[in-house]
C-alpha positions as CSV (number, residue, x, y, z in Angstrom):
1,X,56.9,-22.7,-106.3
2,X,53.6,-22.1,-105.1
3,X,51.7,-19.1,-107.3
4,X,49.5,-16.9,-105.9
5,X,45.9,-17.0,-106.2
6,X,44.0,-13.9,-107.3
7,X,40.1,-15.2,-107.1
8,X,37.9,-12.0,-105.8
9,X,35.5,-14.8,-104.7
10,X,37.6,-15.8,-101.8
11,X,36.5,-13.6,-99.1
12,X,39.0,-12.7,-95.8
13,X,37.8,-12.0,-92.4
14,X,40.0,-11.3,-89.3
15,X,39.1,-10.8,-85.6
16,X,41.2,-10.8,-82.8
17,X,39.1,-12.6,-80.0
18,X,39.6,-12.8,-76.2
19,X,39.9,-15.9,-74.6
20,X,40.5,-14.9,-70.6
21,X,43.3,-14.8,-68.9
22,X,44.8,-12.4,-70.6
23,X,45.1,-14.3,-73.8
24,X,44.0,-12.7,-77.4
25,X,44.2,-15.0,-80.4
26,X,44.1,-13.4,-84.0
27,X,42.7,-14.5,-86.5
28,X,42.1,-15.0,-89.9
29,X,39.1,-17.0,-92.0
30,X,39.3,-17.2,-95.6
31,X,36.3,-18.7,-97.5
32,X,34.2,-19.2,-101.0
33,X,31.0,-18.6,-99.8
34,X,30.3,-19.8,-103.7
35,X,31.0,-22.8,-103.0
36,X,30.1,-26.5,-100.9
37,X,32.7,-27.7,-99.1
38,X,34.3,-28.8,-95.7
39,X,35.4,-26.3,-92.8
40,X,39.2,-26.9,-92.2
41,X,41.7,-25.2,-89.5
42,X,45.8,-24.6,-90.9
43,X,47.9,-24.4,-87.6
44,X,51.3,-22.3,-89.1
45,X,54.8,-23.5,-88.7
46,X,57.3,-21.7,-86.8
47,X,59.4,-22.8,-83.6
48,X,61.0,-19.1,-83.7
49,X,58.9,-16.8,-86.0
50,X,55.5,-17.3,-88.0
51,X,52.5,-16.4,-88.1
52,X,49.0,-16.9,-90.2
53,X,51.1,-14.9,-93.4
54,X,52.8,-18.4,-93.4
55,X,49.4,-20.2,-94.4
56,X,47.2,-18.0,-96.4
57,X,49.2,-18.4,-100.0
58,X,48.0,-22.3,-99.4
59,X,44.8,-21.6,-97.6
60,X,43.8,-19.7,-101.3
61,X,45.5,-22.4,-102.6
62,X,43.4,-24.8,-101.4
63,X,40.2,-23.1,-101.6
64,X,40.4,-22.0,-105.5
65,X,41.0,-25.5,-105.7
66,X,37.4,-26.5,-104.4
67,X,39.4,-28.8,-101.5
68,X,37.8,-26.7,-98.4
69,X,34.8,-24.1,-98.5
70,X,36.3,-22.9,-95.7
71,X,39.6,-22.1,-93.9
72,X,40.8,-20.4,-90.3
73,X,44.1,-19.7,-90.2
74,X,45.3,-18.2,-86.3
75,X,48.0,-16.5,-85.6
76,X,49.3,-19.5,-82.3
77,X,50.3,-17.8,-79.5
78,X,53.3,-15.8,-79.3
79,X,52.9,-14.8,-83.2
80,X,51.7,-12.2,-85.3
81,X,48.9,-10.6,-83.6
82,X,48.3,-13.3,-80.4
83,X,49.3,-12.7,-77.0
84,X,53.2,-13.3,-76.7
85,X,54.6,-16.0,-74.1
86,X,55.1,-15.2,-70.6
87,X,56.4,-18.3,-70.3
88,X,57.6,-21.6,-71.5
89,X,54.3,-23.2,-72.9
90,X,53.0,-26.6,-73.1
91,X,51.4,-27.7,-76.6
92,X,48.8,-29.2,-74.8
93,X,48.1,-25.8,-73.9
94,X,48.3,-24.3,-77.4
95,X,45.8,-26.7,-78.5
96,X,43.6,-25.4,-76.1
97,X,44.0,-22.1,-77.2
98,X,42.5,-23.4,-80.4
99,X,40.1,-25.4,-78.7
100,X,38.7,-21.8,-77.1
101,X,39.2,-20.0,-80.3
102,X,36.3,-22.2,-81.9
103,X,33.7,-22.0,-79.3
104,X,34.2,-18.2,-79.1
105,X,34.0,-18.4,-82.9
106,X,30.9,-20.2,-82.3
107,X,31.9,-23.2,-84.4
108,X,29.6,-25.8,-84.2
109,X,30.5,-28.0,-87.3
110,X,33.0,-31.3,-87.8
111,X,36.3,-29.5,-89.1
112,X,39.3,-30.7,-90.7
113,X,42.7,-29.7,-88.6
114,X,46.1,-29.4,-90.9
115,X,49.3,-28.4,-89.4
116,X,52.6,-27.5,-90.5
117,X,55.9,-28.1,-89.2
118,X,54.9,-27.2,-85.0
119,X,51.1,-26.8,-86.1
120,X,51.1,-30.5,-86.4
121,X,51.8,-32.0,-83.0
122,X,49.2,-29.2,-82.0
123,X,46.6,-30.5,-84.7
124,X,47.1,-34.2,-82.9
125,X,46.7,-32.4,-79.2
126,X,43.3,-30.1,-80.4
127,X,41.6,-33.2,-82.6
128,X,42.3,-35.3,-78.8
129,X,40.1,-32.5,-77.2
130,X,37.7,-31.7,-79.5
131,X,35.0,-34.0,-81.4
132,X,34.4,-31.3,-84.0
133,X,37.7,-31.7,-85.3
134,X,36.7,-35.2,-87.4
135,X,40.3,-35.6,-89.5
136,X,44.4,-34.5,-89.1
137,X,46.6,-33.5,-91.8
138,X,50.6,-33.2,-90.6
139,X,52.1,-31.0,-93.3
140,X,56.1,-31.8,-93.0
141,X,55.5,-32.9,-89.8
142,X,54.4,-35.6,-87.0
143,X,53.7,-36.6,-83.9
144,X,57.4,-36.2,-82.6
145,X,60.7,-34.8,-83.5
146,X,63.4,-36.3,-84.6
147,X,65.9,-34.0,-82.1
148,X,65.6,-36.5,-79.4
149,X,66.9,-39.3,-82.0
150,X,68.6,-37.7,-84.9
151,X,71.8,-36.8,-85.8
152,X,70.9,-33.9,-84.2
153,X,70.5,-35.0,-80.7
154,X,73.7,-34.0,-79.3
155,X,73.5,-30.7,-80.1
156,X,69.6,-30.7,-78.6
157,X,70.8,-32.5,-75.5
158,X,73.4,-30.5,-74.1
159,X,71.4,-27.2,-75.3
160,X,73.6,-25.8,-78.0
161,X,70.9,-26.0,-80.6
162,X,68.7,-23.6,-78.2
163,X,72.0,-21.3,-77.4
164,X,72.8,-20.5,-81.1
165,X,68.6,-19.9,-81.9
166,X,68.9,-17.3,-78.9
167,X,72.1,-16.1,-80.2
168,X,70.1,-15.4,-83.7
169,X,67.4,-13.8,-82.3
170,X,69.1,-11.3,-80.0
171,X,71.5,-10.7,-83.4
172,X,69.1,-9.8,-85.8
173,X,65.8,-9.0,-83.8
174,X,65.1,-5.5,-85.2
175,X,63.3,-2.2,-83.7
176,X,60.6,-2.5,-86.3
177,X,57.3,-0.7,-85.5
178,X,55.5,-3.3,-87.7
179,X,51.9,-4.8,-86.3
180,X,52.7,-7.8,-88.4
181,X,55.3,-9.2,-90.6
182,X,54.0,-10.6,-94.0
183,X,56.2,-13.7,-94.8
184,X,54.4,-14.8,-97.6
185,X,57.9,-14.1,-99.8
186,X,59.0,-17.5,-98.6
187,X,57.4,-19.1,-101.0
188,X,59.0,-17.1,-103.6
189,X,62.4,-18.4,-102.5
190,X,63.9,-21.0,-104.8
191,X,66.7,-22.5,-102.4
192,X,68.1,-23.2,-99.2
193,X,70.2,-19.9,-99.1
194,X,67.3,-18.0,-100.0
195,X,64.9,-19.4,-96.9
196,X,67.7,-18.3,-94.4
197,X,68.3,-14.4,-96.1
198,X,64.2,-14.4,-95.7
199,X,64.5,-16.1,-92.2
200,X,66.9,-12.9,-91.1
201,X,65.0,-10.3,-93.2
202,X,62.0,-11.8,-91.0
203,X,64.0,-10.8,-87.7
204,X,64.5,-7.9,-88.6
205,X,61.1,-6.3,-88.9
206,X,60.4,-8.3,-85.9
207,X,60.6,-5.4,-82.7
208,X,63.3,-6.6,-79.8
209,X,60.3,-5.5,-77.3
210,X,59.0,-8.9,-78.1
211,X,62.9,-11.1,-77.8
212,X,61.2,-12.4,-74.7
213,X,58.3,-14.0,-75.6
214,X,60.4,-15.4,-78.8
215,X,63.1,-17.0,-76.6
216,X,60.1,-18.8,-74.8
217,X,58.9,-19.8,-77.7
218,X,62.0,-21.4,-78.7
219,X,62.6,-23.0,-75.2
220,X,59.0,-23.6,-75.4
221,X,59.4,-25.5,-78.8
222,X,62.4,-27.6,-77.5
223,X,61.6,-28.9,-74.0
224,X,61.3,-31.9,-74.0
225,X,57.3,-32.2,-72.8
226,X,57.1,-30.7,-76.5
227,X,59.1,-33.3,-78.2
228,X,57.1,-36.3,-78.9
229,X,53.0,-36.4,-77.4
230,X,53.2,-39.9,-78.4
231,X,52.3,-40.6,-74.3
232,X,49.4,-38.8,-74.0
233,X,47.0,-39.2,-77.3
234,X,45.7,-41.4,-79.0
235,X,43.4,-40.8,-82.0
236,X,41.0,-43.2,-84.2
237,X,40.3,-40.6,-86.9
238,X,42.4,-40.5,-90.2
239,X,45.6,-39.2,-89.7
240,X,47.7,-37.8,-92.8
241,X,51.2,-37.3,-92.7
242,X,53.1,-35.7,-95.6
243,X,56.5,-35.4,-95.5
244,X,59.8,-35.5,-97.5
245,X,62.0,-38.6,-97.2
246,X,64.9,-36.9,-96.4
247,X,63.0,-35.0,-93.5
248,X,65.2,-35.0,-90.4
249,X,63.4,-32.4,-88.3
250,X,59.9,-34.7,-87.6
251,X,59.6,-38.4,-87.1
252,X,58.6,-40.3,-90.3
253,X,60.1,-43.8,-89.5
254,X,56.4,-44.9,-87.6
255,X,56.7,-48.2,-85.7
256,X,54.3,-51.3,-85.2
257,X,53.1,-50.0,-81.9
258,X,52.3,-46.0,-82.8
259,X,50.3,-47.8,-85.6
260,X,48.3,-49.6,-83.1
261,X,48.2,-46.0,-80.8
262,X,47.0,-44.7,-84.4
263,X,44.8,-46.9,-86.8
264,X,43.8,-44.2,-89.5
265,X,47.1,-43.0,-89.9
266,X,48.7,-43.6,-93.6
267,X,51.8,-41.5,-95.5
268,X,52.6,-39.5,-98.4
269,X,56.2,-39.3,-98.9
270,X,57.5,-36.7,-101.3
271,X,60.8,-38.1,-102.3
272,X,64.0,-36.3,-102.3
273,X,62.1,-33.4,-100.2
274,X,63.3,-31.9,-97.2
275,X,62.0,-29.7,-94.3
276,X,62.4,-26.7,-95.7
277,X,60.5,-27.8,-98.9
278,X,57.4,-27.3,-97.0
279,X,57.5,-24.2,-98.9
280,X,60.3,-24.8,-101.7
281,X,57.3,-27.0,-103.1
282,X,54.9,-26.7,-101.3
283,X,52.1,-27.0,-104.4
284,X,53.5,-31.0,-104.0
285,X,52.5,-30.8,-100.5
286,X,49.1,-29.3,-100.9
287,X,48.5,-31.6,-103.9
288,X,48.8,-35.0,-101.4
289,X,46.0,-33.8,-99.5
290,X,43.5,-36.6,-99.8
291,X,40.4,-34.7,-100.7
């Protein structure tokens, strides 16, 4: 279990910043001013529900720890505080969304990109756009899912995976008021059964007003442009993918020829670990980072 971090010299700054068309993407930047250190960017998980909540437990994490002076942590659009979907939406797209977020930021300097779960693929799409970003770090993720492939793919393929994740959300989408849901308890869970009572507890402070923009953000998680990016970037900076072995959401089975696609890619495999350990142990996760 991952403990929290109580260090007053972690400071927290949050703006919510336009970037046209309609588009708003909160944020959040933690840092130790105290410090040296590099500037990194955590992309949150979450093909249904997330938002930056998901991140900040690790981001102080990793900061206390003297790995990053520095850390941004958005809310992706379609979560917490960002501009819902209006439609099904590329990652490509989402990545530019980042991409913007920076420059309005001002960002100037080389900066680390981790994502987790969805936030990876993303990571891999932003780093192809934009020279600041200088490294990748997939957190219980990759460069494509397994759903095309897996054991899974039947149920992807004829769409029953997407019917009963609609089905879910129209069930136990709530008529909360809330701004934001805090889902930082996750990492308080100790098992599988725990993650899925905090997965519908999650729903339920969500508000229906906003069962629109989550069902594109399912569909927009499962079409298949979304899948695998493997087509359309390829990256010479050091790739890090950490993942458990028994994984079966994200690709970790990397042939010959994505290799050659990406040179500086290498893997940390946390044995025995699924998906869901992403935060069931997530302090082994955090710990692989190779800083």
């Amino acid at each position: 279990m991952l403990k929290k971090i109580s260090n007053n010299n972690i400071k927290s700054d949050e703006y919510s910043v336009e970037l046209g068309n309609a588009i708003t993407i909160h944020t959040k930047i933690l840092s130790n001013p105290e410090i040296e250190g590099k500037t990194a960017i955590l992309l949150h998980s979450g093909a249904i529900t997330g938002n930056h909540t998901l991140l900040e437990r690790p981001a102080r994490w990793l900061i206390n720890k003297g790995v990053f002076r520095e850390i941004i942590i958005p809310d992706r659009r379609g979560a917490g505080g960002s501009s819902p979907f209006t439609q099904v939406t590329s990652l490509d797209e989402q990545a530019e969304d980042i991409m913007l977020l920076l420059n309005k930021l001002g960002y100037k300097k080389k900066i680390i990109a981790l994502g987790a779960s969805l936030g990876g693929p993303i990571s891999m799409l932003l780093a192809s756009k934009d020279s600041r970003i200088t490294e990748v770090i997939l957190l219980a993720s990759s460069f494509r899912m397994n759903l095309t492939r897996g054991k899974f793919h039947y149920l992807y393929k004829t769409g029953v995976m997407l019917f009963f994740i609609k089905l879910a959300l129209s069930l136990f989408t709530g008529n909360s008021d809330m701004h934001y849901v805090n889902m930082d308890f996750v990492y308080d869970k100790h098992n599988t059964l725990g993650l899925i009572v905090a997965q519908i507890k999650i729903l339920r402070q969500l508000n229906k007003k906003h069962l629109r923009s989550f069902y594109f953000m399912a569909e927009s998680a499962f079409n298949k442009m979304n899948m695998d990016i493997t087509d359309r970037v390829k990256l010479s900076i050091p790739i890090t993918q950490i993942i458990g072995s028994k994984d079966k959401v994200w690709g970790k089975n990397i042939s010959q020829e994505e290799l050659k696609q990406y040179p500086g890619f290498r893997q940390e495999i946390i044995k025995g670990a699924h998906h869901r350990d992403l935060f069931l142990r997530a302090d082994e996760f955090l710990e692989k980072i190779p800083f």
